[in-house]
C-alpha positions in Angstrom: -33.8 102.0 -56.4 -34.1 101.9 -52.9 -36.8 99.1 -53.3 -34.4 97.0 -55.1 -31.5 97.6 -52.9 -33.9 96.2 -49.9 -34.4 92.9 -51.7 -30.7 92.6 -51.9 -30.2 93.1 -48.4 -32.5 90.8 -47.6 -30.8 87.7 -50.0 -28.1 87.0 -47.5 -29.8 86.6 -44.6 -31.4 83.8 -46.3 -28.6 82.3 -47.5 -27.2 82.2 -44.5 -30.2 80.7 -43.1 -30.0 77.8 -45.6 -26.4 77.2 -45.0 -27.3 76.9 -41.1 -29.7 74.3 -42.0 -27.4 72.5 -44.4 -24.7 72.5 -41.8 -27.1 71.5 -38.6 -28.1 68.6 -41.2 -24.3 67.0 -41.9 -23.7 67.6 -38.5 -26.5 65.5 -36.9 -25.7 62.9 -39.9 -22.5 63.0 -38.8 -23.1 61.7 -35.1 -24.8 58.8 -36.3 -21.8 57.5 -37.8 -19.9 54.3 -35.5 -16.9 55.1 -34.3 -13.9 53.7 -35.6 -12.3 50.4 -34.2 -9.8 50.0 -31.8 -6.3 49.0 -33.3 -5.4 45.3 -33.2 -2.6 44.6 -30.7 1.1 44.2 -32.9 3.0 41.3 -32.4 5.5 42.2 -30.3 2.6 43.0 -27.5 1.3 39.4 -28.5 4.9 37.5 -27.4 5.4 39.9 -24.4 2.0 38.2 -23.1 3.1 35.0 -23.9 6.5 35.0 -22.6 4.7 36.0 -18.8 2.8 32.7 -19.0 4.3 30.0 -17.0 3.1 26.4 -17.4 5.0 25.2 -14.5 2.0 25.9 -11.9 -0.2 23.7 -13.9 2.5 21.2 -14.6 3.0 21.0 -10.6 -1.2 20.8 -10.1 -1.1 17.5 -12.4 2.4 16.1 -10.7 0.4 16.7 -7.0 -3.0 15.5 -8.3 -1.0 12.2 -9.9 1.0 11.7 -6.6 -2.4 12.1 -3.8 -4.6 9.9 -6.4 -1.9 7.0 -6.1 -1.6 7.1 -2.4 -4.8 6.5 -2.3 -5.7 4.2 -4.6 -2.4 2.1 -2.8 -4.2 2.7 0.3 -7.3 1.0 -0.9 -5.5 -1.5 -2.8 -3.3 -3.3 0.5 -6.2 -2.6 2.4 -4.4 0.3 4.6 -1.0 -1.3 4.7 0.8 1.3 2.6 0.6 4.6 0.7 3.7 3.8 -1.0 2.9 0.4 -2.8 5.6 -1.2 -0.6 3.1 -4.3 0.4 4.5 -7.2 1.6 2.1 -9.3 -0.3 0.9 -7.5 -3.2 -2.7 -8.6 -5.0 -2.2 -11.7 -7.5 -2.8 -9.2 -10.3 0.0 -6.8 -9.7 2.5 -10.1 -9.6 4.0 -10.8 -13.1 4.3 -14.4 -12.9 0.1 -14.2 -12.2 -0.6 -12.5 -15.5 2.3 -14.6 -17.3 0.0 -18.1 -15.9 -3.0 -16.4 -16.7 -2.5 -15.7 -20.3 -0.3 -19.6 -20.5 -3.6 -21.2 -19.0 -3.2 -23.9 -16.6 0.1 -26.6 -16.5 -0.2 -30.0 -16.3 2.2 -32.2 -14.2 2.9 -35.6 -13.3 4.3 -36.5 -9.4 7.8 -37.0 -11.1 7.5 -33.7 -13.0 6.4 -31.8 -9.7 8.8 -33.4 -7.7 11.3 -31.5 -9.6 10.1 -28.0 -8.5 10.7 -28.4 -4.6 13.0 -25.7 -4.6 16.1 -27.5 -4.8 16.7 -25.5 -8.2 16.6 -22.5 -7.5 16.0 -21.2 -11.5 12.6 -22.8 -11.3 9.3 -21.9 -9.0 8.2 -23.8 -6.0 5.1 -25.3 -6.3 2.9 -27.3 -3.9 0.3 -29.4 -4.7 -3.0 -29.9 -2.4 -5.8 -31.9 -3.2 -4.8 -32.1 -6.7 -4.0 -28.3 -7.4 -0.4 -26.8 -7.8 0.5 -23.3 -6.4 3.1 -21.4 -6.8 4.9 -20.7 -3.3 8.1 -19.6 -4.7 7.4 -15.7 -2.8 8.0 -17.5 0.4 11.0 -19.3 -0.7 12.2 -19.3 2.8 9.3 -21.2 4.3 9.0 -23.7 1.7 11.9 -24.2 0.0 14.7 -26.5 1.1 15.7 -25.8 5.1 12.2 -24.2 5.7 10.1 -25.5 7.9 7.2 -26.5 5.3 9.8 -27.7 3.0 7.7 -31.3 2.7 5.2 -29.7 0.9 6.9 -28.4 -1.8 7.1 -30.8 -5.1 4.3 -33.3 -3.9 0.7 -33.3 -3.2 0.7 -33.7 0.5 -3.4 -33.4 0.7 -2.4 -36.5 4.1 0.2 -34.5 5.8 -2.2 -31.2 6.3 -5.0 -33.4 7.9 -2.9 -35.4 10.5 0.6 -33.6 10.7 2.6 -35.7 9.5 4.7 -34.0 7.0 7.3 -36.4 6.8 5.3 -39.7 6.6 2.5 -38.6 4.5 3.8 -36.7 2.0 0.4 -38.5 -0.3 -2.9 -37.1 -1.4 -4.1 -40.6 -0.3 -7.1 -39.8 2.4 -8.0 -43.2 2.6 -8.2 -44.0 6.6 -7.1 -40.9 7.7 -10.6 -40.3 9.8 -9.6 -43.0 11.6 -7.9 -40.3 13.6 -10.9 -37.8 14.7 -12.5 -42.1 15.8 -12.8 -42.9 19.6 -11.1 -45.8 20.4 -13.0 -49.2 21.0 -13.0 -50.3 24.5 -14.8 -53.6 25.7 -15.3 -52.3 29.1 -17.2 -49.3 27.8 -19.0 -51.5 24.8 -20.7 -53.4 27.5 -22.6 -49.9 28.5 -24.1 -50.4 24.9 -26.5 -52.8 23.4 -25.3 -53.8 19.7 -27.9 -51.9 18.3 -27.1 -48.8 19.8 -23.2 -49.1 19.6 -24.1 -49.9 15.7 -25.9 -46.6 15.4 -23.1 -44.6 17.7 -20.5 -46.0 15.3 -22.5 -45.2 12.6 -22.7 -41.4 13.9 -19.0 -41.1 15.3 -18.0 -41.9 10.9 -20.0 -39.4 10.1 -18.7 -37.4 12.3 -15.3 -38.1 11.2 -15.8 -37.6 7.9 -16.9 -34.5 8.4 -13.6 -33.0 10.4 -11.9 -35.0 7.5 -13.3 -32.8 5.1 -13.4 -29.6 6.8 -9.2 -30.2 8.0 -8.5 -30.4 4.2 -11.2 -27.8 3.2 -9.5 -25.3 5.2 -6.2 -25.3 3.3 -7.8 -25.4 0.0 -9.1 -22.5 1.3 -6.3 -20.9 2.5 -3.9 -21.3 -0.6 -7.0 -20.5 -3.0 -8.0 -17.2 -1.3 -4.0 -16.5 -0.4 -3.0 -12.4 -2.2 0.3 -14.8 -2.3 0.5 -17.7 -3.9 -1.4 -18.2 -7.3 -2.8 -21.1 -8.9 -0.9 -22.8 -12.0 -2.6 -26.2 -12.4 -3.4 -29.6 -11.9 -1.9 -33.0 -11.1 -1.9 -35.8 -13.7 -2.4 -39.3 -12.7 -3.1 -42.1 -14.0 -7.0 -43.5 -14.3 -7.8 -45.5 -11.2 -4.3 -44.8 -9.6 -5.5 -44.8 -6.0 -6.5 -48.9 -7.0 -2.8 -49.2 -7.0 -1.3 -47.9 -3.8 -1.1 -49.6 -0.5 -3.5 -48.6 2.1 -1.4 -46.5 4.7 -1.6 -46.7 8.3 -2.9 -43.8 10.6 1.2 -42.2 11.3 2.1 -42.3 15.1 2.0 -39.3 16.0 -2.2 -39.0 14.9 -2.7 -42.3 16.5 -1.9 -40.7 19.5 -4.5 -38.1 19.6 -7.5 -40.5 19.7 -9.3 -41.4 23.0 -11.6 -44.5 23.9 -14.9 -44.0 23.9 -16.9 -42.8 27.3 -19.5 -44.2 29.3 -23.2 -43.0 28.2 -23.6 -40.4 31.3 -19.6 -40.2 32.6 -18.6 -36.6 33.4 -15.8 -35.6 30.9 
């Protein structure tokens, strides 16, 4: 008996040395197990977030960036004149009447038509003609238009009057003669100095000569309206074939008459 009663006591010390075991086992199983995820925010936490955003600071970044950006680019446009786009003589492509010609293409007048836009109706443009282009002058009305002082130019080609000053009488893009102005006068007394060879050739060289301030007088205000930020380009004159055939050869006006001197003395101090 007392041997049995010694294997009883010793079945619940095993027991409870298996259950040990069993538990250690769930409980290391246990810590391997991820922990649970962290609750979604609710809606109401969602709008409160919202409703602290502001887009006014950006909306005030894009407003400042938009306001330095065209300062400078009106800066670099009227080359330092103005931050504000308040030029006095904007570029030809911010003026509306240059992108209205530009998508017309060019106008074709006669005299009698282009007489009719000296600015004495004042619903339609000025336009000058030189060397047979017309420009539109109308943004200096004041200048060209009726009273100003370059009021001759406008409705004509006056290619004459811009070589010799004349604004009255040669209101004509007939050039014929006119380098008789930049000629010496002849002078028998000072011919003698000459043999007629060599006062051939020195005529000869004082035409060229001529010719060339000619050219270069009326170059320089092609020039000036071509390049002008002012004034654009609209057209041409239209003649008639062989129409210079049928105008009278003008005299050299008074006034450049009177600006030529005789010729000097080979070796004369000036």
């Amino acid at each position: 008996m007392a041997e049995i009663r010694q294997r009883k006591g010793k079945g619940p010390a095993r027991d409870e040395t298996y259950r040990t075991a069993i538990v250690e086992e769930l409980d290391t199983s246990e810590s391997d197990t991820p922990a649970p995820p962290k609750p979604k925010p609710s809606v109401d936490e969602l709008v409160t977030d919202e409703e602290e955003y502001s887009p006014w600071v950006d909306i005030l970044r894009v407003i400042s960036f938009l306001i330095f950006a065209s300062c400078g680019l009106s800066y670099l446009v009227s080359g330092g004149e103005s931050f504000f786009w308040n030029m006095r003589a904007p570029p030809k492509y911010m003026q509306l009447d240059w992108w209205k010609t530009q998508l017309r293409g060019p106008i074709y007048l006669t005299p009698a038509e282009l007489a009719t836009f000296d600015g004495t109706d004042e619903s339609k443009p000025i336009y000058l003609a030189i060397n047979g282009s017309i420009y539109d002058v109308s943004l200096n009305r004041r200048t060209y238009g009726p009273g100003g002082s370059y009021r001759f130019f406008a409705g004509a080609d006056a290619a004459r009057s811009y070589i010799t000053g004349c604004f009255a009488e040669d209101r004509t893009p007939d050039l014929r003669g006119v380098e008789d102005m930049f000629l010496p006068l002849d002078d028998p007394a000072v011919d003698a100095h000459f043999s007629t060879a060599e006062l051939a050739a020195l005529k000869e060289q004082e035409l060229k000569e001529a010719q060339e301030k000619t050219y270069e007088a009326l170059a320089h205000w092609v020039r000036f309206f071509e390049n002008s930020p002012k004034y654009s380009k609209v057209g041409y004159v239209k003649r008639e074939k062989n129409w210079l055939d049928k105008e009278p050869r003008k005299k050299l006006c008074e006034s450049a008459a009177k600006g030529r001197k005789p010729r000097k003395i080979p070796g004369a101090e000036e």
